[in-house]
C-alpha positions in Angstrom: 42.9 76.5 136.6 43.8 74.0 133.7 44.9 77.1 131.7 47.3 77.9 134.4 48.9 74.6 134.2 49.3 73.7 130.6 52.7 75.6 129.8 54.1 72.9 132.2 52.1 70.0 131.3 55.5 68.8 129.2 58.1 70.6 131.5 61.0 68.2 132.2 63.3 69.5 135.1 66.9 68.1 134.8 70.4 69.0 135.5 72.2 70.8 132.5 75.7 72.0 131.6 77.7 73.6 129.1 77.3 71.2 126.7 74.1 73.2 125.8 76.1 76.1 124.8 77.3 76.8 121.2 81.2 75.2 121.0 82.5 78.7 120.7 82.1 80.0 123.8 84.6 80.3 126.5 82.5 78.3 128.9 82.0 75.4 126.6 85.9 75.5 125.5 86.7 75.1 129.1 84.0 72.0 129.7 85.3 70.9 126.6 89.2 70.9 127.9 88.3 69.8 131.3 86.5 66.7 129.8 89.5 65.6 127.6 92.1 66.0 130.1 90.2 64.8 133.3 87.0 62.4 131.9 86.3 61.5 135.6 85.0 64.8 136.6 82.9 64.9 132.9 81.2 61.6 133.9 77.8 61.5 134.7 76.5 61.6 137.9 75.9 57.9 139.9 72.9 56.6 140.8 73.7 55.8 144.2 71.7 52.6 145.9 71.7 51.9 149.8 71.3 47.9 150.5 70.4 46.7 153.8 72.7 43.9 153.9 76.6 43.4 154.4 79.3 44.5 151.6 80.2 40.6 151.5 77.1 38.8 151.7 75.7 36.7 148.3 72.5 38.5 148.6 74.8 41.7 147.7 76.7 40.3 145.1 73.4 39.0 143.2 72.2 42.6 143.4 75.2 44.0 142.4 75.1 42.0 138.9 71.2 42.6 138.6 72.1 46.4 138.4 75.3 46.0 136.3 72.7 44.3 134.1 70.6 47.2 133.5 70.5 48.8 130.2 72.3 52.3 130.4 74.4 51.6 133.5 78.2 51.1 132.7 79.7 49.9 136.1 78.9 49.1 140.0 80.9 50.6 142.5 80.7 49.2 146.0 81.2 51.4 148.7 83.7 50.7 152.0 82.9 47.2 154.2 79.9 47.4 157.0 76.5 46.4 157.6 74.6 48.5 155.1 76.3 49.1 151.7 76.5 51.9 149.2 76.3 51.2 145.4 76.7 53.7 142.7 75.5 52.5 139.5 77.4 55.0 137.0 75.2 55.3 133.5 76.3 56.0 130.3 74.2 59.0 129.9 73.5 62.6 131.1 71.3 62.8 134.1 68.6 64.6 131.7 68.4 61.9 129.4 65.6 59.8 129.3 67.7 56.7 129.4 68.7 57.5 133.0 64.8 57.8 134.1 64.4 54.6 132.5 67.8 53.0 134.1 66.2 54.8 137.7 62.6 53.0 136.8 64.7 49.5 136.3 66.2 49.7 139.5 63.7 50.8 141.8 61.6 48.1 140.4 64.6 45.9 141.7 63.0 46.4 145.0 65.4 45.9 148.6 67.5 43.5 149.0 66.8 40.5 151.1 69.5 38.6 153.1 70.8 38.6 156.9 71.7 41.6 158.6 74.7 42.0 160.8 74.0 42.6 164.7 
């Protein structure tokens, strides 16, 4: 059975796209033009974080600059006002990079956010 498993013992699963392909070909000229003249669709993709707590409470706002604090994540976004908020920590790095496990690691180790709930 171990002989059955070790061609994957190092297999790493991850979201690709053209930039894997040679610069010459039309698929990578087209990513290529498509990240120069619109950079928000060439961005990579958010983590997104669900917090327990309302959009305007201090407990939110302290977890907001923990995660703007991690190493690889370039900005916060908040999502609309209610009882439970959605952040998305953008990174500064593909989604197959090991950077972004690490930045992922970082802020589940952040563990939930604590503070009153709206009723």
């Amino acid at each position: 059975m171990t002989v059955l498993a070790l061609p994957v013992v190092d297999l790493r699963l991850a979201q690709v796209d053209a930039r894997l392909l040679p610069t010459s070909t039309q698929t990578r000229k087209l990513y290529d033009a498509l990240a120069t003249h619109y950079p928000a669709l060439a961005r990579p993709h958010p983590i997104v974080v669900v917090a327990m707590v309302p959009t305007d409470s201090a407990e939110l706002a302290q977890f907001r600059d923990r995660l703007a604090a991690v190493p690889g994540i370039d900005a916060v976004e908040v999502g609309p006002p209610g009882a439970v908020t959605v952040l998305r920590a953008v990174p500064d790095h593909a989604a197959g990079d090991d950077a972004a496990g690490r930045a992922v690691a970082v802020i589940r180790s952040a563990g939930p956010v604590r503070g009153r709930r709206h009723r």
